[in-house]
Chimera marker file (.cmm) of the C-alpha trace (Angstrom):
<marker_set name="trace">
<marker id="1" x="83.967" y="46.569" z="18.675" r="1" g="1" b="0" radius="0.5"/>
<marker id="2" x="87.165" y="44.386" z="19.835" r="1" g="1" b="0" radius="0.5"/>
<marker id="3" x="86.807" y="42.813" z="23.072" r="1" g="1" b="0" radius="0.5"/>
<marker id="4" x="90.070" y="42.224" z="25.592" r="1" g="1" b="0" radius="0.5"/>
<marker id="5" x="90.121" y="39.210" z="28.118" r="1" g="1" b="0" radius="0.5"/>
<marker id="6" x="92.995" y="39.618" z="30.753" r="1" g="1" b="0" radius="0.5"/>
<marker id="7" x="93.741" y="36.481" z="32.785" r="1" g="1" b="0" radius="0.5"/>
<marker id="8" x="96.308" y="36.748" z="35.346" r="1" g="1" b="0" radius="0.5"/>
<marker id="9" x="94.896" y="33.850" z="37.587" r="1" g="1" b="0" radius="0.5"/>
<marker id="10" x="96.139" y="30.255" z="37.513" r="1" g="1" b="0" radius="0.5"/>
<marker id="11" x="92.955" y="28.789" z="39.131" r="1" g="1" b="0" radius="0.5"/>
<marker id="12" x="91.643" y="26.277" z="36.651" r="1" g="1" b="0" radius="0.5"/>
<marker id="13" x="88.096" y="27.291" z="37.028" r="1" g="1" b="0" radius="0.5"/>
<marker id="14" x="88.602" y="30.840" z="36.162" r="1" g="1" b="0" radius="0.5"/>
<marker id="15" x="90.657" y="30.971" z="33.506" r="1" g="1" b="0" radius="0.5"/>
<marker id="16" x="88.130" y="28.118" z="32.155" r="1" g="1" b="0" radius="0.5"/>
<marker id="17" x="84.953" y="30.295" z="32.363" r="1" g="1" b="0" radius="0.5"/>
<marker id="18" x="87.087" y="33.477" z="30.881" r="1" g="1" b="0" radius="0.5"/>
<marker id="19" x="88.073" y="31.502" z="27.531" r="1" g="1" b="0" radius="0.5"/>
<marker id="20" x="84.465" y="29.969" z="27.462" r="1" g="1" b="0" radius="0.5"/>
<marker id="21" x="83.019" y="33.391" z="27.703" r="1" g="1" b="0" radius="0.5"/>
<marker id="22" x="85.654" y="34.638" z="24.903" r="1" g="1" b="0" radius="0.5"/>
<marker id="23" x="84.186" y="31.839" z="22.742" r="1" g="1" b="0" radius="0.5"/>
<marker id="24" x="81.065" y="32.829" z="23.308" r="1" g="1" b="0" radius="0.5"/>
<marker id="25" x="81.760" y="36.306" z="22.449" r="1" g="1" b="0" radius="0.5"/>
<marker id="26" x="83.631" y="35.143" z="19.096" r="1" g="1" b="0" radius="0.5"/>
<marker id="27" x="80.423" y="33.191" z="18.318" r="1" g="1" b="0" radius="0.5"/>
<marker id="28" x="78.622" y="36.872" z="18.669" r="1" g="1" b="0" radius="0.5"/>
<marker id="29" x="80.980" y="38.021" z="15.607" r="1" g="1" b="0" radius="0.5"/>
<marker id="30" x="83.397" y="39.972" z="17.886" r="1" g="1" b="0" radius="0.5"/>
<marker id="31" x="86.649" y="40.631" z="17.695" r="1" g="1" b="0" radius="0.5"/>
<marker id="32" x="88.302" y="38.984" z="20.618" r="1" g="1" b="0" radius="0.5"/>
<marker id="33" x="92.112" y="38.950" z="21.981" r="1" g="1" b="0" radius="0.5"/>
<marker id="34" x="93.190" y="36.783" z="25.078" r="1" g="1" b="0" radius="0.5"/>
<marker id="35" x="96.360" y="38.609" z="27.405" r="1" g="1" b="0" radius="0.5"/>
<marker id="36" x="97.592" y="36.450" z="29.545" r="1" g="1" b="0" radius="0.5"/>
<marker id="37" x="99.812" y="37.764" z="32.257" r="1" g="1" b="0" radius="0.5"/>
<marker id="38" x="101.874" y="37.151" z="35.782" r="1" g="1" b="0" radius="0.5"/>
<marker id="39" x="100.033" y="33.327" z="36.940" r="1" g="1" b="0" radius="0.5"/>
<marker id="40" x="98.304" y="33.259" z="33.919" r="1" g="1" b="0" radius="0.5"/>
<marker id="41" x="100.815" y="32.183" z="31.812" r="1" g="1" b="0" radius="0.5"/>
<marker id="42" x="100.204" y="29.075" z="33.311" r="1" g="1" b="0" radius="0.5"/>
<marker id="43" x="97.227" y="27.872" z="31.347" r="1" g="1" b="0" radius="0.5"/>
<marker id="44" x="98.502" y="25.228" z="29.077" r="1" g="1" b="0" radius="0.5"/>
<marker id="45" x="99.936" y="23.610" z="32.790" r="1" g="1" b="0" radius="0.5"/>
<marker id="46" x="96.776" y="23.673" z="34.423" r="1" g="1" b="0" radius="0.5"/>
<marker id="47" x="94.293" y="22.247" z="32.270" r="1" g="1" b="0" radius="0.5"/>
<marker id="48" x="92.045" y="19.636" z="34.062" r="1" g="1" b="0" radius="0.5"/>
<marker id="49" x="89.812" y="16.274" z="32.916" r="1" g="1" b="0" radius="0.5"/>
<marker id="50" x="86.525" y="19.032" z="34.834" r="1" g="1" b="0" radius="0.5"/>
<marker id="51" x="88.198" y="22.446" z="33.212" r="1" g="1" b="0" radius="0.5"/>
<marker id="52" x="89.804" y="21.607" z="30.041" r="1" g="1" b="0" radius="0.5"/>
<marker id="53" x="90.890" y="24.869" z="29.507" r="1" g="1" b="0" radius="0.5"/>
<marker id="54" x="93.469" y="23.350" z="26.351" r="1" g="1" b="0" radius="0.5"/>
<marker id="55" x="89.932" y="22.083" z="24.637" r="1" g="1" b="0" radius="0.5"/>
<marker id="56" x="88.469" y="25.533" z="24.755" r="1" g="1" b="0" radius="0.5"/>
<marker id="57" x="91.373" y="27.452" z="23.608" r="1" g="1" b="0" radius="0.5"/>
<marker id="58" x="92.013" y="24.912" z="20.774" r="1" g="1" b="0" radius="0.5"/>
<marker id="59" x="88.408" y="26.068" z="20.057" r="1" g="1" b="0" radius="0.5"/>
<marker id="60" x="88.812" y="30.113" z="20.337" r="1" g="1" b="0" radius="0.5"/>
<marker id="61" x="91.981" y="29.681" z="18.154" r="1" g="1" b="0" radius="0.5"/>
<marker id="62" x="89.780" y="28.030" z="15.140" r="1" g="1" b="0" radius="0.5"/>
<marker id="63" x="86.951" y="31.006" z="15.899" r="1" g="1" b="0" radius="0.5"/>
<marker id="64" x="89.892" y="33.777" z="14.929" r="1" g="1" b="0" radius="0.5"/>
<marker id="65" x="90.461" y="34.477" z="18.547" r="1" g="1" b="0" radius="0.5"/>
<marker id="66" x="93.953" y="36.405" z="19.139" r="1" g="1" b="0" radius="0.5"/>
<marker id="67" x="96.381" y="35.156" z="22.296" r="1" g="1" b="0" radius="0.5"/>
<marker id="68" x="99.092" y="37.109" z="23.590" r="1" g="1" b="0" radius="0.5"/>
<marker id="69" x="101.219" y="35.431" z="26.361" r="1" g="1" b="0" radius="0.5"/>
<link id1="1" id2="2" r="1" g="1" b="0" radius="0.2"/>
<link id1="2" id2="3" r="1" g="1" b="0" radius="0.2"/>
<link id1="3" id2="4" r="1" g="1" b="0" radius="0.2"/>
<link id1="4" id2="5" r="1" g="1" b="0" radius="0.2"/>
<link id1="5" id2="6" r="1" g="1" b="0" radius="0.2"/>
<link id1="6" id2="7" r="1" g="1" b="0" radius="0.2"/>
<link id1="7" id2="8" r="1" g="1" b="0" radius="0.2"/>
<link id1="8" id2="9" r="1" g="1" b="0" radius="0.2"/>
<link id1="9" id2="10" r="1" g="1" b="0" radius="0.2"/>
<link id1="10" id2="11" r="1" g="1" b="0" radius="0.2"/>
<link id1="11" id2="12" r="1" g="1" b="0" radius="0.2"/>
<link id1="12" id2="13" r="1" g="1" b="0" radius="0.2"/>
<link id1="13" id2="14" r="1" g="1" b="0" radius="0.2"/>
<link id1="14" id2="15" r="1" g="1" b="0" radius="0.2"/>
<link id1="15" id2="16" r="1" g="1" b="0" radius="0.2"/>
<link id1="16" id2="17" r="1" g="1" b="0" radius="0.2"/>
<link id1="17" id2="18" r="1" g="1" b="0" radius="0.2"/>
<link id1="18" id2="19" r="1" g="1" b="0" radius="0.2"/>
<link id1="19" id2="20" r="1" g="1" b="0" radius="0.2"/>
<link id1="20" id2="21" r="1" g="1" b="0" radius="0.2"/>
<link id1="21" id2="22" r="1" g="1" b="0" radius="0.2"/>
<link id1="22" id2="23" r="1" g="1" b="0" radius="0.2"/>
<link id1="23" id2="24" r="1" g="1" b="0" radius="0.2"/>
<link id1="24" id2="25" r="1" g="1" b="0" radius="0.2"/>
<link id1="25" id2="26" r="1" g="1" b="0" radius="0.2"/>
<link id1="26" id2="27" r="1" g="1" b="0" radius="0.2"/>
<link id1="27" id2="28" r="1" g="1" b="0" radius="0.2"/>
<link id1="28" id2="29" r="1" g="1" b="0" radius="0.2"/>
<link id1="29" id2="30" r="1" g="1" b="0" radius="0.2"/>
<link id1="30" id2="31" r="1" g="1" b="0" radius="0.2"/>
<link id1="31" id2="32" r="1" g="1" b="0" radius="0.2"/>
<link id1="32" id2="33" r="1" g="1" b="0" radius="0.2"/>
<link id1="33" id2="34" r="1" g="1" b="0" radius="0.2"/>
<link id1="34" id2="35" r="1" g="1" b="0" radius="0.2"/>
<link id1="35" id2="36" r="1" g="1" b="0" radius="0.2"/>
<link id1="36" id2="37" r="1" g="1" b="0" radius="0.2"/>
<link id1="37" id2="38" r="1" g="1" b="0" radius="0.2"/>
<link id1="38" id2="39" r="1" g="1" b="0" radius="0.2"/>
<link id1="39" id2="40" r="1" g="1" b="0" radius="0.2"/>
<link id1="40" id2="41" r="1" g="1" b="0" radius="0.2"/>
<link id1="41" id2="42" r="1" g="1" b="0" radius="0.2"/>
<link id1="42" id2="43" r="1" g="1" b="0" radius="0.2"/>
<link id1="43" id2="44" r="1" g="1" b="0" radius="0.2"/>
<link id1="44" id2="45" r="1" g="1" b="0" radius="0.2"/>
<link id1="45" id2="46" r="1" g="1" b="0" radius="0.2"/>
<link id1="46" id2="47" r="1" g="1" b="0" radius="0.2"/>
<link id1="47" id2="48" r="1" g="1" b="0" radius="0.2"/>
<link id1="48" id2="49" r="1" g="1" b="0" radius="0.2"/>
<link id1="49" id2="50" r="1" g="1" b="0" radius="0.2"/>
<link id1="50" id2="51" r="1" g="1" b="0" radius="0.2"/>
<link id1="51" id2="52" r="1" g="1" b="0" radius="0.2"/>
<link id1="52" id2="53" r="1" g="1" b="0" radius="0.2"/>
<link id1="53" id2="54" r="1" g="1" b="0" radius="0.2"/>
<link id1="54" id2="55" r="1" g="1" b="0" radius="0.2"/>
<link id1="55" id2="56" r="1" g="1" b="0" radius="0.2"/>
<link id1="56" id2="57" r="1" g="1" b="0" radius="0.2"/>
<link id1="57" id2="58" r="1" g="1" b="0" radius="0.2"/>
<link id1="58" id2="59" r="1" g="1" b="0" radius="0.2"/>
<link id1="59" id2="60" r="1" g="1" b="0" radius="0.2"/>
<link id1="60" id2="61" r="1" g="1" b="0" radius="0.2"/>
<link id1="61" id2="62" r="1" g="1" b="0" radius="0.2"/>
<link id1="62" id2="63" r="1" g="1" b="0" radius="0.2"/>
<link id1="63" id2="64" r="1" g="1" b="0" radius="0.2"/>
<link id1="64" id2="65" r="1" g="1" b="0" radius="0.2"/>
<link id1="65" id2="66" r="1" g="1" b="0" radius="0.2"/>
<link id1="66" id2="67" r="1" g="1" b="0" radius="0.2"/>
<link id1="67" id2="68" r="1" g="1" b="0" radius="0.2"/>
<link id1="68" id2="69" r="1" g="1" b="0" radius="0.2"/>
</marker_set>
C-alpha cells in the first residue's frame, strides 16, 4: 500500500513534521510519494537551524521516497 503526503503549507513546522512522518512511514517498508503544491513549493526556502526540513528530505530521498514539486 503506497502512501501520498500533500503539503501545500509554507510554515516550517508543518511541512517539518509531514516529511518526518513520511520517513517514518518509509522506515515501515511503505511506499511513500511527497506532492508539494501552491506555498509548498517553498520548502527548500524555508528550512530552519529548529526545522531542518532540507536534513529530513535529504533523508526520505536515500529511504526511496518519491517528490513531486
Amino acid at each position: 500500500m503506497g502512501w501520498l503526503f500533500v503539503i501545500s503549507s509554507n510554515e516550517p513546522e508543518t511541512v517539518y513534521n509531514a516529511v518526518r512522518l513520511a520517513n517514518v512511514s518509509l522506515k515501515k517498508n511503505k511506499e511513500v510519494t511527497l506532492f508539494m503544491l501552491g506555498r509548498g513549493v517553498e520548502f527548500n526556502e524555508i528550512s530552519t537551524e529548529e526545522f531542518d526540513i532540507n536534513s529530513q528530505l535529504d533523508e526520505f530521498y536515500e529511504a526511496g521516497g518519491e517528490l513531486i514539486v
